[in-house]
PAVO-808602 format. One record per residue (C-alpha): residue in one letter; z negated, y, x. Coordinates in steps of 0.001 Angstrom, whole numbers, plus 500000, padded with zeros to 6 digits. Layout:
<atoms>
AZYX ...
</atoms>
This chain:
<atoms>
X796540811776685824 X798077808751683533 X797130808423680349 X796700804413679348 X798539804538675508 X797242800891674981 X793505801815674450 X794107804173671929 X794878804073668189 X798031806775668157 X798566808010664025 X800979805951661866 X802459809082660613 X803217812168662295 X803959815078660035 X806931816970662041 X806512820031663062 X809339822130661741 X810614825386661481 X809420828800661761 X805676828305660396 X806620825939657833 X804522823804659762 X801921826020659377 X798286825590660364 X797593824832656649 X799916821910656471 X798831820516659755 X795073820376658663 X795431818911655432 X797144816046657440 X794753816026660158 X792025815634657391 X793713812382656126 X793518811066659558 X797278811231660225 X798999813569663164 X799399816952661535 X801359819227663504 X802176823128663819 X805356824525665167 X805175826259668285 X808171828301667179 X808110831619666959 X804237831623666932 X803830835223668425 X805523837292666144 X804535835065663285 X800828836180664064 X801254839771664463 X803889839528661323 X800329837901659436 X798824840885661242 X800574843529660020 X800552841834655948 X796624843095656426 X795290839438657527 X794988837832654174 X791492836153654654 X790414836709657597 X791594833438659007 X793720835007662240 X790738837271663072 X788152835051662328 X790134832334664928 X790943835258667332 X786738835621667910 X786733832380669162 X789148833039672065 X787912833132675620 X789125836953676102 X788451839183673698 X789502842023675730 X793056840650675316 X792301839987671125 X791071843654671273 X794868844940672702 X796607842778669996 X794675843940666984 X794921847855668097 X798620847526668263 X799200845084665439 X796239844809663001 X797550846632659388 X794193846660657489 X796441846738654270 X799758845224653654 X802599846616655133 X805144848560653643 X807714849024656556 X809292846897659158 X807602844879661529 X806754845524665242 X808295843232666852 X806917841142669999 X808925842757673498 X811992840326674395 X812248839824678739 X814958841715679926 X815019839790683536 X812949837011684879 X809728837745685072 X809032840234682593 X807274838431680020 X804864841443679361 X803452839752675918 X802945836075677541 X799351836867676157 X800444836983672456 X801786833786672725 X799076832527674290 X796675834079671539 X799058832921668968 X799299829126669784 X795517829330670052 X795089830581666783 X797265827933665260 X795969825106666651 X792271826543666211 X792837826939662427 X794947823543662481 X791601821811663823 X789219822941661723 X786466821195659280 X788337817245660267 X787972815485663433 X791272814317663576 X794055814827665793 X796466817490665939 X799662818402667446 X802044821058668734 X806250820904668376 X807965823040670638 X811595823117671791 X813027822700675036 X816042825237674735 X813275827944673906 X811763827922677490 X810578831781678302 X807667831096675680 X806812827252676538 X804161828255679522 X801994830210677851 X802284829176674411 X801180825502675972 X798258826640677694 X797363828602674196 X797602825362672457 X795084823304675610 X792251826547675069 X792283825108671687 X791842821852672360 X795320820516671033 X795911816770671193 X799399816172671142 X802953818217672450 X805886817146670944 X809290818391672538 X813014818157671650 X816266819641671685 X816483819486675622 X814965817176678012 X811686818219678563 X811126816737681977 X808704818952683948 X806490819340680840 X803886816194681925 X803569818006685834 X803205821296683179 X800315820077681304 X798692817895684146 X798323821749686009 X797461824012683462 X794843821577682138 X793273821923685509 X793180825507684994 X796187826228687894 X799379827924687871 X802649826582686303 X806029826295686878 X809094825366684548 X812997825235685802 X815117827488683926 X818081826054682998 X820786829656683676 X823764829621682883 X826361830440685718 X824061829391688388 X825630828799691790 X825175825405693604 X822009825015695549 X819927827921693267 X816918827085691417 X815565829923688916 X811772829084687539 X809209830268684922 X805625830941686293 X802319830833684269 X798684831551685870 X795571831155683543 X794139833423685788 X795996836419684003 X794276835309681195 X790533834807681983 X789203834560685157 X788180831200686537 X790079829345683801 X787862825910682984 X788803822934682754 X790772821392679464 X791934817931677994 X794997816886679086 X796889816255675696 X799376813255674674 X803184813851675416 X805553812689673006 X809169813623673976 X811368814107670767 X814778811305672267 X817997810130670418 X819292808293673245 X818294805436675052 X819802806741678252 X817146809760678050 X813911807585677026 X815130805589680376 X815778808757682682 X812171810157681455 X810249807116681658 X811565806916684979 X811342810328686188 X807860810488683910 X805801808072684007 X802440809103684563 X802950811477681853 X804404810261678741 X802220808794675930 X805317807611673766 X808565808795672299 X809887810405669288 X813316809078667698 X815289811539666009 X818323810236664271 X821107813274663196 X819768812885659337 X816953814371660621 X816413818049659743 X816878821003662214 X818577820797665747 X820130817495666056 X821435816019669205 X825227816733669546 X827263813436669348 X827999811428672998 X831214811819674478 X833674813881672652 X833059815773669341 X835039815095665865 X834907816010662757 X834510815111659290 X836810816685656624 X833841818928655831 X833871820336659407 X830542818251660120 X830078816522663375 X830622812340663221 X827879809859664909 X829066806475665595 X827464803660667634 X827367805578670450 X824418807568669003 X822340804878667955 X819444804164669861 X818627800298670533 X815039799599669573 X814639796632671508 X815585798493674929 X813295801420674190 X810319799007673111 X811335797313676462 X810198800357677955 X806473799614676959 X805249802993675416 X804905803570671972 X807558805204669460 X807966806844666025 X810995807027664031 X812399810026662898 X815292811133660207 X815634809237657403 X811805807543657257 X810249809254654414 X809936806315652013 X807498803672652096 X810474800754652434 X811656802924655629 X807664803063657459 X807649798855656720 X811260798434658573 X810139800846661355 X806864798531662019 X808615795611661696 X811381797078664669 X808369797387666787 X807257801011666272 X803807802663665606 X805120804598662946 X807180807217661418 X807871811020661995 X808478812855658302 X809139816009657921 X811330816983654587 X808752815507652653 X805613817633654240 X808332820616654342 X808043821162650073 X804325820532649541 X802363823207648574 X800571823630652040 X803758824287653899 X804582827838655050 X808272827672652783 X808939831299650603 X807119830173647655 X810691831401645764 X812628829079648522 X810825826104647918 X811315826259644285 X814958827222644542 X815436823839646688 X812742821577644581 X815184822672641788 X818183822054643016 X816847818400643896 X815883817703640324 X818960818627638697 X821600816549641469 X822468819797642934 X820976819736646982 X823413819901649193 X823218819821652821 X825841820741655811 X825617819613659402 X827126822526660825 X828346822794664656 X828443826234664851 X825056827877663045 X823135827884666149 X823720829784669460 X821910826589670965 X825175824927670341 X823231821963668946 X824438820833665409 X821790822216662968 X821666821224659241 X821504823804656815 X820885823373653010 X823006825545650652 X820765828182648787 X822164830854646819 X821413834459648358 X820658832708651990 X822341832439655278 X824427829568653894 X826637831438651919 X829775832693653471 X829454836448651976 X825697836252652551 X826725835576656183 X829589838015656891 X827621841082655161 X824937840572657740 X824459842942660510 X824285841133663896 X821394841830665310 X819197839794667850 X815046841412668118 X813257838175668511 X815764836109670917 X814345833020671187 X817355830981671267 X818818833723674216 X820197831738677082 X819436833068680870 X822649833594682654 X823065835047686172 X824078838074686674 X826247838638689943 X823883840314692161 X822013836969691580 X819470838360688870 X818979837162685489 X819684837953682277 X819369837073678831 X822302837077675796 X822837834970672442 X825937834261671010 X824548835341667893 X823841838583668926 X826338841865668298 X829751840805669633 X830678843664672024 X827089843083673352 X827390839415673956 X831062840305676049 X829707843146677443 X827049840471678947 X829994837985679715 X829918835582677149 X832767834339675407 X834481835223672115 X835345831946671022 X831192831083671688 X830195833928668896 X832198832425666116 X830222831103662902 X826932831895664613 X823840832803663192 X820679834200664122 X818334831803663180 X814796833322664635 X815128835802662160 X816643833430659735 X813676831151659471 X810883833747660032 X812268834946656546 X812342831501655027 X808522831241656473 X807891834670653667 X807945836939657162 X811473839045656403 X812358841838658264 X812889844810656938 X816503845904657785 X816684849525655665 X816842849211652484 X817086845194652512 X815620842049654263 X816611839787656410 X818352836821654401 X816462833385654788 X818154829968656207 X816790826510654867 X816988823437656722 X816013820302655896 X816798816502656533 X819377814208654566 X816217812981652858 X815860815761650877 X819336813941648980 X816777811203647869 X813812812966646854 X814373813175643174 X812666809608642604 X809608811528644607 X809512814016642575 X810058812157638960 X806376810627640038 X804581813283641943 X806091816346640274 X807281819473642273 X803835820710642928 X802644818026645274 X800554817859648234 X800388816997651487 X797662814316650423 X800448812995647825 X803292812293650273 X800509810162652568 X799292808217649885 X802988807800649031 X803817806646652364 X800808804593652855 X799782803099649398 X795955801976648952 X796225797982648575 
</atoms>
């Protein structure tokens, strides 16, 4: 089924959809409700539920979303094992990791969690709203997808891979069918094909038909828009450019890798995507990294996009998921010339470059990080390598070291990693509890956080997602 992207009025601004629950529900409404593309991050989303679970449900609001859902025999097996009716004063339960391929045993929860986000995301508005998932993190794409389509979701927007077999993915599962997704393993032989399968029927019977939402692929290449739009075309509503100021993963340089004097990864030309060639392409595109200024959405219009993609500035308002003690450690580093920010190459197991602000008593300190005990409960950044009777497995360089080698990955590969799934569930306010002490948070953020100081001087630190639109799109 194509999609015609020329009838329809697409959002000016799309509110990125970062993080471990920063982009939570809350943020993505009060966006939705302004008539822009609010957005919830599909990372993480079934451990962030039960975590929400197990602090005693503040509100209601997961409960009161879970009684909505189409099987509420599966709601009833997630709240016996989950529900804390007070707040909890031990460590989580944790969601069960896939030891071979396969053995997703809690597909459900993700499925129950993306439909609680989105549900919550879309309520009292009628505007649109959106999902951000990555590519690398593919054993929870299926399910957390068709979690997002039971709740009506309007938009998926992908990056940090190439998320070709995600239109076939949505065109199925919206007609209530099975799906499949390629999984990229590491140490596969020539000729062998490993896949991820998802059947609505596991999770109610004769699944009904849902709307078939827009695809936005998250691209910082023009070679990739070209090899999608290609390979894609029925299913793409319009793409997503991320330049490396933008916050999070960022796409590693093309060709080979230098670095700064910091250690920091150089772009050059190389990395630069030419507007004109993408517009060429005739679908619609946003600009991301670097856009969250009123000047910046004027230039992107005028270059031929629809609009911008912000996300530092919607990161620090006061309906983001941020540690309430987080945010105001970074707000206050901003206001007194103190924010710094580090591209490093090495944080993530991904091996994508990931930008990490420096916070005091976080992941970005050097002591912080070597005091840490490496462990790796949530895995969502695991890669699937095969194992030599031709099975799979799963490891993460930022996992205990004998573990990783034991599993045949490389020394050299565990060097300066770390585990960011249970890094940003703790700068979401979801720590673990690790004996006597919690797992340390990692902020990340985009080089616009270097220029938000002027923001702040005229909305003050408390603003609101409502402030940063009106910022970005002034009333005449």
């Amino acid at each position: 089924m194509q999609i015609d992207t020329t009838i329809f009025a697409h959002p000016t601004i799309i509110q990125g959809g970062m993080g471990v629950a920063i982009s939570n529900w809350r943020l993505a409404r009060a966006v939705s409700q302004l008539g822009q593309l609010g957005v919830v991050s599909g990372t993480g989303l079934d451990n962030v539920m039960i975590r929400r679970l197990q602090d005693g449900d503040k509100n209601g609001y997961v409960r009161m979303a879970l009684e909505e859902f189409p099987n509420q025999a599966l709601v009833k097996t997630a709240l016996e094992k989950y529900f804390v009716a007070n707040e909890k004063k031990h460590a989580y339960k944790v969601a069960s990791l896939p030891s071979s391929l396969g053995a997703m045993g809690t597909d459900f929860l993700s499925v129950l969690a993306a439909f609680v986000e989105v549900w919550l995301a879309k309520q009292g508005h009628n505007g649109m709203v959106g999902i951000n998932l990555l590519t690398k993190i593919q054993t929870h794409t299926l399910p957390t997808l068709y979690g997002a389509l039971l709740a009506n979701v309007d938009y998926v927007l992908m990056g940090a891979g190439i998320p070709r077999d995600i239109p076939d993915v949505l065109e199925k599962l919206s007609l209530g069918g099975p799906a499949t997704l390629k999984l990229e393993v590491s140490g596969a032989l020539q000729g062998e094909s490993f896949t991820l399968e998802f059947d609505p029927n596991e999770i109610q019977a004769a699944p009904r038909l849902l709307t078939r939402p827009y695809f936005l692929p998250i691209i910082a290449s023009n070679v990739l828009a070209t090899m999608l739009a290609r390979k894609c075309s029925t299913g793409i509503s319009g793409f997503i450019v991320e330049m490396p100021s933008a916050g999070g993963h960022n796409a590693p340089p093309r060709g080979e890798v230098h670095l700064d004097g910091l250690g920091q990864p150089i772009y050059g030309t190389r990395d630069e995507v030419d507007l004109v060639q993408l517009k060429a392409l005739g679908y619609p595109f946003w600009l991301a990294g670097g856009t969250g200024s009123p000047q910046a959405l004027q230039t992107a219009l005028k270059q031929g996009a629809t609009g911008i993609q912000v996300g530092t500035l919607f990161a620090y308002a006061q309906e983001s998921g941020f540690a309430p003690e987080l945010k105001q450690a970074v707000l206050e580093q901003i206001q007194t010339n103190a924010i710094r920010i580090f591209t490093d190459p090495r944080a993530s197991p991904t091996g994508f470059p990931f930008k990490v602000v420096e916070v005091p008593n976080t992941l970005s300190e050097n002591t912080v990080f070597a005091t840490r005990a490496r462990v790796c409960d949530l895995g969502y950044l695991r890669e699937a390598y095969r194992l030599e009777d031709g099975s799979i497995g799963f490891r993460c360089a930022s996992e205990p070291v004998t573990t990783y080698l034991k599993k045949g990955g490389k020394l050299e590969d565990t060097i300066g990693r770390k585990c960011l799934c249970n890094a940003l569930m703790a700068s979401a306010d979801y720590p673990q509890t690790r004996g006597k002490s919690l797992e340390p948070a990692l902020v990340t953020s985009g080089d616009e956080l270097l220029h938000m100081n002027d923001f702040l001087k005229q909305y003050g630190a408390n603003y609101t997602a409502t402030d940063v639109v009106q910022y970005l799109l002034p009333v005449e």
